[in-house]
Backbone as JSON Lines, residues from 0, in Angstrom:
{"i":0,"aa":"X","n":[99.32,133.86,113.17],"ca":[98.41,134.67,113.94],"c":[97.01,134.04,113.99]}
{"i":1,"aa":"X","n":[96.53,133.67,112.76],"ca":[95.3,132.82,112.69],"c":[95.43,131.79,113.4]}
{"i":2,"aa":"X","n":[96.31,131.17,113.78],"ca":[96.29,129.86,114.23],"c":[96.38,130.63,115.93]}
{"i":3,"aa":"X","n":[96.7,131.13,116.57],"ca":[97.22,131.18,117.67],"c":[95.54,131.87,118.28]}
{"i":4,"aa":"X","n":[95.26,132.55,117.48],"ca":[93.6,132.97,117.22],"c":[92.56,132.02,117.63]}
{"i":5,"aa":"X","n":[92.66,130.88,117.1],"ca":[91.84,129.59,116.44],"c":[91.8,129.15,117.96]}
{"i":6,"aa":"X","n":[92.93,128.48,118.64],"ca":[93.59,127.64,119.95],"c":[93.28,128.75,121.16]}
{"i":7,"aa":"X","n":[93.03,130.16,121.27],"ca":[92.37,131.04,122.26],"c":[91.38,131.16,122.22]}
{"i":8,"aa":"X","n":[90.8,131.3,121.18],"ca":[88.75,130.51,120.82],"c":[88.39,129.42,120.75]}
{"i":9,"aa":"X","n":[89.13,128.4,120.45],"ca":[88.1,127.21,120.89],"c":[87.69,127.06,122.11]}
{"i":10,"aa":"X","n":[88.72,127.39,123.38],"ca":[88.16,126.66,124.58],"c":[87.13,127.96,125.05]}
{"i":11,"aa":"X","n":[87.21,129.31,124.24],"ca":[86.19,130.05,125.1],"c":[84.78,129.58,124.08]}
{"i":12,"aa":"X","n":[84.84,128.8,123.08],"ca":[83.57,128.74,122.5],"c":[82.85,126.92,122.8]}
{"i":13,"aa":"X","n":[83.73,126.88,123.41],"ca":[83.77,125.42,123.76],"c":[82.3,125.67,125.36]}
{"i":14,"aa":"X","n":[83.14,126.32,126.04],"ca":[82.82,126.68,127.63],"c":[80.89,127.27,127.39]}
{"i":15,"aa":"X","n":[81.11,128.38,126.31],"ca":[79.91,128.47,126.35],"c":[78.74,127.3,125.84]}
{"i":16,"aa":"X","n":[78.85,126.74,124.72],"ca":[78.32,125.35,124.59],"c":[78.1,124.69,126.09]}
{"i":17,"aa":"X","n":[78.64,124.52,126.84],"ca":[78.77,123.64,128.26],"c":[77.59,124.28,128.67]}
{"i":18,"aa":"X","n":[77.41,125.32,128.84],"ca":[76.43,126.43,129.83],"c":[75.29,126.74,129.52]}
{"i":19,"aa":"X","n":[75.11,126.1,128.15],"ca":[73.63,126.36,127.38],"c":[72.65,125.24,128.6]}
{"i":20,"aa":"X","n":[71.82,125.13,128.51],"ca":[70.7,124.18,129.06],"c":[70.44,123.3,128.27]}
{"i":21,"aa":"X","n":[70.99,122.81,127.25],"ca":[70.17,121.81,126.19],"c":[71.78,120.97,126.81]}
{"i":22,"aa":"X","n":[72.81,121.56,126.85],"ca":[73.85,120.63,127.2],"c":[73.92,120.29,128.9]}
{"i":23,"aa":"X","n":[73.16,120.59,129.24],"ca":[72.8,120.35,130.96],"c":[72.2,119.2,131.23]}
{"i":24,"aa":"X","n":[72.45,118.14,132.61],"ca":[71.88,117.41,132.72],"c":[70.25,117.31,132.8]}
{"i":25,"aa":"X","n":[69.34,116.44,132.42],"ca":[67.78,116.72,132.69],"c":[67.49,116.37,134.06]}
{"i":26,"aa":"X","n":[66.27,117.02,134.43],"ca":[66.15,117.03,135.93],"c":[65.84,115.57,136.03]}
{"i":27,"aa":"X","n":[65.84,115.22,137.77],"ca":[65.76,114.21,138.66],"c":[63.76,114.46,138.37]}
{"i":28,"aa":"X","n":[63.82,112.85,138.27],"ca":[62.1,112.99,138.44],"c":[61.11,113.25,140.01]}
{"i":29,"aa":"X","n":[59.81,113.75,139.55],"ca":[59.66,114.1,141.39],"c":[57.66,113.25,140.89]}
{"i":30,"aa":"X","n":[57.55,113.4,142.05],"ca":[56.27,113.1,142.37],"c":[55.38,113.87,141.4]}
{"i":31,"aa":"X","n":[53.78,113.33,141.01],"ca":[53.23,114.03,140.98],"c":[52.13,113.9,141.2]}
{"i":32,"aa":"X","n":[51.09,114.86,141.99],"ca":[50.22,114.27,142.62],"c":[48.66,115.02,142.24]}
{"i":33,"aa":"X","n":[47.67,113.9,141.73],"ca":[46.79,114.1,141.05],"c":[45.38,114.34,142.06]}
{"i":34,"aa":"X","n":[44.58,115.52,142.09],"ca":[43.7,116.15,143.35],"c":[42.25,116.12,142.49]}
{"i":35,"aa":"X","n":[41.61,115.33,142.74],"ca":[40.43,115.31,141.97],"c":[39.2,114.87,143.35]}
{"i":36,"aa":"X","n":[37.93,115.33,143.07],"ca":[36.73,114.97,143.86],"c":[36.34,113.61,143.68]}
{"i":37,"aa":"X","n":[35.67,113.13,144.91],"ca":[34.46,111.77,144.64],"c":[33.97,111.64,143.68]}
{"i":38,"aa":"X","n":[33.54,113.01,143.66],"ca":[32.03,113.02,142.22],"c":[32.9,112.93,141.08]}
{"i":39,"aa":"X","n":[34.41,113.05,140.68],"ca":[35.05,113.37,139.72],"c":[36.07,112.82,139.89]}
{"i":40,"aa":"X","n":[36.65,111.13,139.82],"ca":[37.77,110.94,139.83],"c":[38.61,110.53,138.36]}
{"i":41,"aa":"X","n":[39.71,109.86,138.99],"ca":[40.5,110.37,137.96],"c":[40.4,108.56,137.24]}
{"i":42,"aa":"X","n":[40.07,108.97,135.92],"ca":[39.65,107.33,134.96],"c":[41.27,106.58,134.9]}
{"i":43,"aa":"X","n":[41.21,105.48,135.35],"ca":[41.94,104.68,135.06],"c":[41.25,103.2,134.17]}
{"i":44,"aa":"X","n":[42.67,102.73,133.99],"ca":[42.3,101.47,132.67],"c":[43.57,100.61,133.36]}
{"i":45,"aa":"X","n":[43.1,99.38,133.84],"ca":[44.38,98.32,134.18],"c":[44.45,97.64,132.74]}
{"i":46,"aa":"X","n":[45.09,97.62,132.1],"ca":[45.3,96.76,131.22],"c":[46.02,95.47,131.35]}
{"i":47,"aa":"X","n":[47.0,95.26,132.46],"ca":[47.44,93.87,132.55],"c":[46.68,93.29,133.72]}
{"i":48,"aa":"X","n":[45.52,93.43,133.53],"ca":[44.33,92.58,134.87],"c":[44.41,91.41,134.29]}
{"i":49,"aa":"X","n":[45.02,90.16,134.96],"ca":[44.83,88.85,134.25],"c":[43.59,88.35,134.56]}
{"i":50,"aa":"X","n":[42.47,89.28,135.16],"ca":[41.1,88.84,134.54],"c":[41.01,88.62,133.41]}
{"i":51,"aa":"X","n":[41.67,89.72,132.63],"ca":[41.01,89.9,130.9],"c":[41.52,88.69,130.4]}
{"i":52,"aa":"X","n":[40.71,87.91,129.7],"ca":[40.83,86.82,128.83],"c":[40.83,87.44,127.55]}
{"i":53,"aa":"X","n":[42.16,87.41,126.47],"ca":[42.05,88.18,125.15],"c":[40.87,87.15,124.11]}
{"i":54,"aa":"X","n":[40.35,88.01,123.3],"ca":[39.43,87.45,122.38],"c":[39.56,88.15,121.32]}
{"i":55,"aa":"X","n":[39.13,87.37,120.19],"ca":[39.81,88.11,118.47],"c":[38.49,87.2,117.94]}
{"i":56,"aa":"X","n":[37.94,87.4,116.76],"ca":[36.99,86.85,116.07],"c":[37.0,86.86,114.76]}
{"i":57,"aa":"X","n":[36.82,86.39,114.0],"ca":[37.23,86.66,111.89],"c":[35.5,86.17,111.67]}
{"i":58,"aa":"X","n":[34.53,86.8,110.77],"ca":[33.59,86.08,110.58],"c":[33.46,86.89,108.98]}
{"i":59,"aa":"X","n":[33.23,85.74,108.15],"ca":[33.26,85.45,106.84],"c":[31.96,85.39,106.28]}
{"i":60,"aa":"X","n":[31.48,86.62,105.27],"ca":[29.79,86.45,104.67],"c":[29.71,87.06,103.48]}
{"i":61,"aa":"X","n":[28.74,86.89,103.16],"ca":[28.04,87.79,101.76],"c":[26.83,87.78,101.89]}
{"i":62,"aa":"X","n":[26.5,88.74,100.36],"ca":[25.13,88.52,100.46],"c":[24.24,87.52,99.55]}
{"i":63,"aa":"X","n":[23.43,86.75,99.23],"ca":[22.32,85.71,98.69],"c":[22.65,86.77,97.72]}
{"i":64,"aa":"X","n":[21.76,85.81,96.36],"ca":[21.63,86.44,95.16],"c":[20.04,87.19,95.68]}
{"i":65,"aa":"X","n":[20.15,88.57,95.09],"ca":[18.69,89.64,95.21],"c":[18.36,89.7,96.97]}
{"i":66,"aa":"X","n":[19.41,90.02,97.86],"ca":[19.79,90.46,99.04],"c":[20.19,91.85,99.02]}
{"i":67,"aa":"X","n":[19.51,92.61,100.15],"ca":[20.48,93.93,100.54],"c":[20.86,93.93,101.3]}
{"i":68,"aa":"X","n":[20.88,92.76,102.59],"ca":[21.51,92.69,103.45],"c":[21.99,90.8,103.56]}
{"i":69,"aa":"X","n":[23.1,90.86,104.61],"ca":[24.16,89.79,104.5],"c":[22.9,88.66,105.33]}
{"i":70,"aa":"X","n":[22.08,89.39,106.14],"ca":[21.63,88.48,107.68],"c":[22.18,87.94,108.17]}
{"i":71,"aa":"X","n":[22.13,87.83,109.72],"ca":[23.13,87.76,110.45],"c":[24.03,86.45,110.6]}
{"i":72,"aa":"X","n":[25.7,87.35,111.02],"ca":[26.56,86.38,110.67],"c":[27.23,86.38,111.94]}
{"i":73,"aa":"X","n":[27.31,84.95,112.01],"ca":[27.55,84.87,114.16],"c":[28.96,84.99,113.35]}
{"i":74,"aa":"X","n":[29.86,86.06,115.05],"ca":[31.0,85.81,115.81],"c":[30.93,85.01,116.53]}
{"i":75,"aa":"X","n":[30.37,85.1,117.39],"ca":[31.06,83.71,118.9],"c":[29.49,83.95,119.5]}
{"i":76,"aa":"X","n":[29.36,83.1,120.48],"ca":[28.32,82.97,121.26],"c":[29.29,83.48,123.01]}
{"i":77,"aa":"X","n":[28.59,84.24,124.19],"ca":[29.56,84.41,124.84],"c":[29.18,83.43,125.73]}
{"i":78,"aa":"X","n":[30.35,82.49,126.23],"ca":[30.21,81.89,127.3],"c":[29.61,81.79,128.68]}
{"i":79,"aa":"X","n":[28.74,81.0,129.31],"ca":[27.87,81.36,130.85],"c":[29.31,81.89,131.8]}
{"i":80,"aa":"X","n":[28.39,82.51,133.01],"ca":[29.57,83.33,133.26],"c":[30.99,84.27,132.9]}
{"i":81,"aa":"X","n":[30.44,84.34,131.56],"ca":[31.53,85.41,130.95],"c":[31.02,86.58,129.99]}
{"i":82,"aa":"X","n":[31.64,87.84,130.29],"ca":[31.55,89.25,129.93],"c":[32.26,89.29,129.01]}
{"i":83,"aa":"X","n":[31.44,89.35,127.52],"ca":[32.66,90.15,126.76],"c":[32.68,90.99,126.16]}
{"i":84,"aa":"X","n":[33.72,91.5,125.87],"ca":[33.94,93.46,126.22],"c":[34.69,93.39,124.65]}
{"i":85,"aa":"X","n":[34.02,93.97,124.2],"ca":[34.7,94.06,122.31],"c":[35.28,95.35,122.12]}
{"i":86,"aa":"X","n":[36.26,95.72,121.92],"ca":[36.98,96.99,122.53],"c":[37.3,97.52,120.63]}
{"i":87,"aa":"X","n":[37.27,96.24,119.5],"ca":[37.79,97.44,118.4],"c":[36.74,96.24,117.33]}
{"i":88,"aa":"X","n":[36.95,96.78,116.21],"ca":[36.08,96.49,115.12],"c":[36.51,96.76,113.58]}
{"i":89,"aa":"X","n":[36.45,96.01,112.72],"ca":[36.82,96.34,111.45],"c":[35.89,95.37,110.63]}
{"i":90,"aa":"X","n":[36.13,96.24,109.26],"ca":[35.15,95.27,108.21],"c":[36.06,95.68,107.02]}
{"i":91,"aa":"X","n":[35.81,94.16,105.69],"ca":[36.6,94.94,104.86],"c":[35.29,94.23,103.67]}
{"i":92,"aa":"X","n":[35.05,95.02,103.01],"ca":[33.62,94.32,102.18],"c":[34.28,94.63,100.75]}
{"i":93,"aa":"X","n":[33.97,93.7,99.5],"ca":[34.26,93.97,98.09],"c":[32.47,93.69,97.34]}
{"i":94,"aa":"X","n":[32.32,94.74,96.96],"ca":[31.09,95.13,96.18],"c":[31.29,94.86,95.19]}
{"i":95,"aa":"X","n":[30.46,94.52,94.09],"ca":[30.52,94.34,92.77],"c":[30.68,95.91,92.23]}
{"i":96,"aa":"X","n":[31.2,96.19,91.09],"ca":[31.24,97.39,90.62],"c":[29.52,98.16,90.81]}
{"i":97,"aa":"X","n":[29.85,99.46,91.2],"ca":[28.99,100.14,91.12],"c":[27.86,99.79,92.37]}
{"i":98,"aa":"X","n":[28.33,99.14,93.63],"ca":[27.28,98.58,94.31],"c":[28.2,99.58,95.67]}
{"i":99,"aa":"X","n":[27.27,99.71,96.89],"ca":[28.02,100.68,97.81],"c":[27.54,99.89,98.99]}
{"i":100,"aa":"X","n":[28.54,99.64,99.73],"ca":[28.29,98.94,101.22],"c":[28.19,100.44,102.11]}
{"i":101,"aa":"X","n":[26.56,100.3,102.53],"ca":[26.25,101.12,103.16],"c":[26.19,100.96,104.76]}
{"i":102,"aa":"X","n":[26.1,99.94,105.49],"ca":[25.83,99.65,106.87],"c":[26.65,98.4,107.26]}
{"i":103,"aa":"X","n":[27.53,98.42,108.36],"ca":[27.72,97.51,109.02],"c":[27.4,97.36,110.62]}
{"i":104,"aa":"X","n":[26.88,96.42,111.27],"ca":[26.95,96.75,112.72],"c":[27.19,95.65,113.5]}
{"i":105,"aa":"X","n":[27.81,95.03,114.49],"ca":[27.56,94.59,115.64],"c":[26.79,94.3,116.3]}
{"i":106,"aa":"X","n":[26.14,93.63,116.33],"ca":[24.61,93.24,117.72],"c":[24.59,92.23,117.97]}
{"i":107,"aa":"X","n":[23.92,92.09,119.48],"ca":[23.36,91.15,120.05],"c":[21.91,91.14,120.4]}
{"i":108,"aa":"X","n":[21.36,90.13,121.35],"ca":[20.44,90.06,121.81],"c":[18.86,89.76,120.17]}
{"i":109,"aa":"X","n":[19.52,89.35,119.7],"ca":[18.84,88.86,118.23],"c":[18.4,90.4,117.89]}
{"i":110,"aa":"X","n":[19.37,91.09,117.29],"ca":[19.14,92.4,116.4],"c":[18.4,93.35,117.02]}
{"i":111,"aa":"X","n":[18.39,92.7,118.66],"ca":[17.73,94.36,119.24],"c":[18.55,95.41,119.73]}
{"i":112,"aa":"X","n":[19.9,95.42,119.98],"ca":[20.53,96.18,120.29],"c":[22.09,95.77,119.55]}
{"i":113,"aa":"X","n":[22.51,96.88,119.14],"ca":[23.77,96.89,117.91],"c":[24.53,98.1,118.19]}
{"i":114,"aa":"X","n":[25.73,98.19,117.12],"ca":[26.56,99.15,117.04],"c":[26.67,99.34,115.38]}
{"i":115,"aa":"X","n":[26.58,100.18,114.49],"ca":[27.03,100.43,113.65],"c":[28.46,101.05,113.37]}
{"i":116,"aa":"X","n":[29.08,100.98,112.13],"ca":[30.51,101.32,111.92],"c":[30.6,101.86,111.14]}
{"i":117,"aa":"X","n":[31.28,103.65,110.45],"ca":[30.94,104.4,109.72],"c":[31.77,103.54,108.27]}
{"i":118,"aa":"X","n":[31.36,103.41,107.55],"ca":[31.82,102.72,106.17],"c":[32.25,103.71,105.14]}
{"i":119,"aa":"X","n":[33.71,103.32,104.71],"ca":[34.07,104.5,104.01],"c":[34.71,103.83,102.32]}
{"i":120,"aa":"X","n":[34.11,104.4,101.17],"ca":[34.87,103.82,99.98],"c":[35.83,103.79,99.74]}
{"i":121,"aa":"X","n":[36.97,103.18,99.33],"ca":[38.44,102.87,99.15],"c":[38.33,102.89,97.69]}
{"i":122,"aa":"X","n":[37.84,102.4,96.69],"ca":[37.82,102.33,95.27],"c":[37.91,101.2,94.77]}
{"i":123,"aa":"X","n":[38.22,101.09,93.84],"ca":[38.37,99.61,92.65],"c":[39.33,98.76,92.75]}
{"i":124,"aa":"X","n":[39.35,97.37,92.56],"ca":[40.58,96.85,92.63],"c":[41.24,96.94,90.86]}
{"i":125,"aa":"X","n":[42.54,96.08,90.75],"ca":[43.44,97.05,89.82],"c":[42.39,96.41,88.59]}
{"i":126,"aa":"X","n":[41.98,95.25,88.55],"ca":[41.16,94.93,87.28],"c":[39.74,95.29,86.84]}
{"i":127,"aa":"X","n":[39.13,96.41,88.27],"ca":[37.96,97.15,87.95],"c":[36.59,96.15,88.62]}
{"i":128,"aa":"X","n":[37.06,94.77,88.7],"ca":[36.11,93.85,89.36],"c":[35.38,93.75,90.5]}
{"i":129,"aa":"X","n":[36.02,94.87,91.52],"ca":[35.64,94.74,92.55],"c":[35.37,96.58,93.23]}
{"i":130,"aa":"X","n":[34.4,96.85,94.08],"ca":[34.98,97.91,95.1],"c":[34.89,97.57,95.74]}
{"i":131,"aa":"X","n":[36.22,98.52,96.72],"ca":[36.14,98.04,97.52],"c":[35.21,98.81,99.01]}
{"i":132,"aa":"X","n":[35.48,98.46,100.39],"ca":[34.75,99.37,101.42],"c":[35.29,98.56,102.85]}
{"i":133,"aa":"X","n":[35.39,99.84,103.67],"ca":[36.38,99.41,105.3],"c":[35.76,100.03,106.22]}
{"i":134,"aa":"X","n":[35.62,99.72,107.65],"ca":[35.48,100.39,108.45],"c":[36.52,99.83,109.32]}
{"i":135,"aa":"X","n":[36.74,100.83,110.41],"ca":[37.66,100.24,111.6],"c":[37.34,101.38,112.53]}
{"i":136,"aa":"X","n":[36.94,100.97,113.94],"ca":[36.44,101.76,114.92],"c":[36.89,101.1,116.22]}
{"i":137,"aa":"X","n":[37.12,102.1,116.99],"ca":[37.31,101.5,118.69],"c":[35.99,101.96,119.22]}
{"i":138,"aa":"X","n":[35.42,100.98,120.04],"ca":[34.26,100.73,120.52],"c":[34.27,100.15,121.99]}
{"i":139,"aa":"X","n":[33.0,99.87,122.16],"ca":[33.02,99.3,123.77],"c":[31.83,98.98,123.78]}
{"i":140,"aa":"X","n":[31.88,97.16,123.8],"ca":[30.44,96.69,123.13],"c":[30.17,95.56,124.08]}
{"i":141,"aa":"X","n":[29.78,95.68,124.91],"ca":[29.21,94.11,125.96],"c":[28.34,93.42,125.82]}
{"i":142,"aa":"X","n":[28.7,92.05,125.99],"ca":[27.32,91.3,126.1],"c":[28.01,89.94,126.79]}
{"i":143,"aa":"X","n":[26.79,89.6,127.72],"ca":[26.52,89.03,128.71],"c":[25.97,87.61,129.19]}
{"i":144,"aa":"X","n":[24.75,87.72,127.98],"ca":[23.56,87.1,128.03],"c":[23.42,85.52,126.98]}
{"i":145,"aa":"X","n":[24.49,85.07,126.81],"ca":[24.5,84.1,126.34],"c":[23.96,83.52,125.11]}
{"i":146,"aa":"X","n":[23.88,84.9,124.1],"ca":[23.17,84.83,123.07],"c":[24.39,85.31,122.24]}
{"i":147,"aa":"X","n":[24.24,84.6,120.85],"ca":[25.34,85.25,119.68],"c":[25.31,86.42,119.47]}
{"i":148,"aa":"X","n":[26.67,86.7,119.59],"ca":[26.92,88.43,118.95],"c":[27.15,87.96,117.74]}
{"i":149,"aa":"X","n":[26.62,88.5,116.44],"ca":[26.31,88.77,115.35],"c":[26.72,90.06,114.48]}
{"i":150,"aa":"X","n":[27.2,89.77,113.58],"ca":[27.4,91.03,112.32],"c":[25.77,91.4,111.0]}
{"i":151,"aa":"X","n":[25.94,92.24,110.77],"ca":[25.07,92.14,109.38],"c":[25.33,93.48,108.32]}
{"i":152,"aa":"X","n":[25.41,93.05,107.3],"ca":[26.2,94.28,106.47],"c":[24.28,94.73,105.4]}
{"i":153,"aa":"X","n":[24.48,95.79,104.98],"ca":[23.53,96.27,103.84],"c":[24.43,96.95,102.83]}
{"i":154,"aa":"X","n":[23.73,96.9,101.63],"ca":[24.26,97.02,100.7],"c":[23.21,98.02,99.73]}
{"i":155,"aa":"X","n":[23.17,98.64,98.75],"ca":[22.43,99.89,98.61],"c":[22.03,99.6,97.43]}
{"i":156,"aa":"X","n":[22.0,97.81,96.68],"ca":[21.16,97.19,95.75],"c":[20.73,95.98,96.37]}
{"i":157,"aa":"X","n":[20.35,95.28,95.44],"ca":[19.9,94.04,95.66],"c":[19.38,93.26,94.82]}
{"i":158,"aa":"X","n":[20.27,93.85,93.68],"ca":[20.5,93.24,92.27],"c":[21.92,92.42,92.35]}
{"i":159,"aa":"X","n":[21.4,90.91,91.87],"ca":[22.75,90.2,91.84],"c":[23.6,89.9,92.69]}
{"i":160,"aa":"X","n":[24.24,88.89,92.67],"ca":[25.2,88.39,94.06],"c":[26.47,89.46,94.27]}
{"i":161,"aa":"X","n":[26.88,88.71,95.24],"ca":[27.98,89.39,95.87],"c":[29.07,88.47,95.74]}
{"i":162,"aa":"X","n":[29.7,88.35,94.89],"ca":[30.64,86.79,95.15],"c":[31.8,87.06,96.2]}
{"i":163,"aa":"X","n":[32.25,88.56,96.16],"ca":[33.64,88.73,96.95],"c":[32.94,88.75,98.13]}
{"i":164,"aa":"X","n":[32.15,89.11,98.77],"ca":[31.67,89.51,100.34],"c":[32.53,90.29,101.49]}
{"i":165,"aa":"X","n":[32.12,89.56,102.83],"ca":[32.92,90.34,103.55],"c":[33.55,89.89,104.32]}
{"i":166,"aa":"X","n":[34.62,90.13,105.41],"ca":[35.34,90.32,106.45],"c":[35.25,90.88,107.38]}
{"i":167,"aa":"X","n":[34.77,90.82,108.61],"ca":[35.11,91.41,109.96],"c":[35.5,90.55,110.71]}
{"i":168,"aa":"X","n":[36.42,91.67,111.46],"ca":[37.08,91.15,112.92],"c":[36.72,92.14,113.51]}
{"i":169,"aa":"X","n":[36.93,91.48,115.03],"ca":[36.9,92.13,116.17],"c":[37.83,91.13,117.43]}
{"i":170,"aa":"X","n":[38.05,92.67,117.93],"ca":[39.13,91.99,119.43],"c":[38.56,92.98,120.59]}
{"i":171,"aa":"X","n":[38.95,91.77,121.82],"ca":[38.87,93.07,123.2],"c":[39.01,91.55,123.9]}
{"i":172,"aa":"X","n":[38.07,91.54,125.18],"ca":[38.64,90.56,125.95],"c":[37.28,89.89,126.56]}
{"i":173,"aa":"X","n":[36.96,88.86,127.04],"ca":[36.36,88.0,128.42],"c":[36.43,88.34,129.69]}
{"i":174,"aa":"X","n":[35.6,88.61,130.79],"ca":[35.87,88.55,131.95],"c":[35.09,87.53,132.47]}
{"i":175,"aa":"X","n":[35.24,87.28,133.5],"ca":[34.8,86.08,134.52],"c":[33.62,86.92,135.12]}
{"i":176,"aa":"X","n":[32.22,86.55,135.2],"ca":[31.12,87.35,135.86],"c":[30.17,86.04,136.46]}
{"i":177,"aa":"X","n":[30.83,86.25,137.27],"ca":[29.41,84.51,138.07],"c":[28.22,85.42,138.09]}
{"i":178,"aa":"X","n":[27.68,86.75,138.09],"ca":[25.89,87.02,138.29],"c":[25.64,87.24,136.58]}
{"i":179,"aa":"X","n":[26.67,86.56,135.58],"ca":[26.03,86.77,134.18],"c":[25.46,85.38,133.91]}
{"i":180,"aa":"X","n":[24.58,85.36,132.81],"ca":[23.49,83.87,132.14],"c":[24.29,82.7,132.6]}
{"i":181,"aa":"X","n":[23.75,81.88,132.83],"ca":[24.05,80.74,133.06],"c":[23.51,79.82,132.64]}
């Protein structure tokens, strides 16, 4: 009886499974069409413009013995006729115990115009020798003018060297601008 039970319910428990919507095909895709004003359009980003020339940078510093700051440490100089557009940013700094990397920034135009990067403590390394400190930020940093973009870190003594120092990179890209320095 159980069995003859079992073989008259499966196919009615079967059928309903079929009819749920999760077991239904997903719809056919359709248009969709985006209505925005002049004054208000809609932001786009080409990312495969083979204008963009990719660019990456590593620049390596510390600070002098009885320094609170690194002074400035060239990335790249930007090329005549070329825009470059620094799209992300990181730093990785090792302090002597008990020392706090307080400022990092980005600038050009010889330290008149910059970006700072919020700097956050990570802690000690495993033998106590070092702290450590990181930033990493997406940004949008141009320059034009044929002058070195530059880093410079501060530090919140200026007692004693820094032997570990620091690390930043940065990436984004080049564009081609014939009305930039020449």
């Amino acid at each position: 009886m159980k069995t003859k039970l079992f073989w008259l319910l499966t196919p009615v428990l079967l059928s309903c499974f079929a009819l749920l919507p999760i077991a239904q095909a997903a719809p056919s895709p359709s248009n969709v069409i985006v209505v925005n004003t002049p004054a208000s359009p809609v932001p786009v980003r080409d990312v495969d413009n083979p204008a963009r020339q990719p660019f990456q940078a590593q620049a390596v510093g510390g600070f002098a013995d009885g320094a609170s700051t690194t002074g400035d440490i060239t990335i790249t100089t930007v090329p005549a006729g070329k825009l470059l557009v620094i799209e992300h940013v990181s730093v990785f700094g090792a302090m002597l115990p008990g020392q706090k990397m307080v400022r990092a920034r980005v600038m050009y135009r010889f330290s008149v115009f910059g970006h700072s990067v919020v700097i956050s403590a990570q802690g000690s390394n495993a033998d106590g020798s070092s702290d450590y400190f990181v930033a990493s930020e997406l940004i949008r940093f141009y320059d034009n003018d044929g002058l070195p973009v530059a880093w410079e870190a501060e530090r919140d003594s200026s007692a004693g060297a820094n032997l570990a120092g620091l690390d930043i990179n940065c990436d984004g890209y080049f564009v081609d601008c014939p009305t930039c320095a020449q």
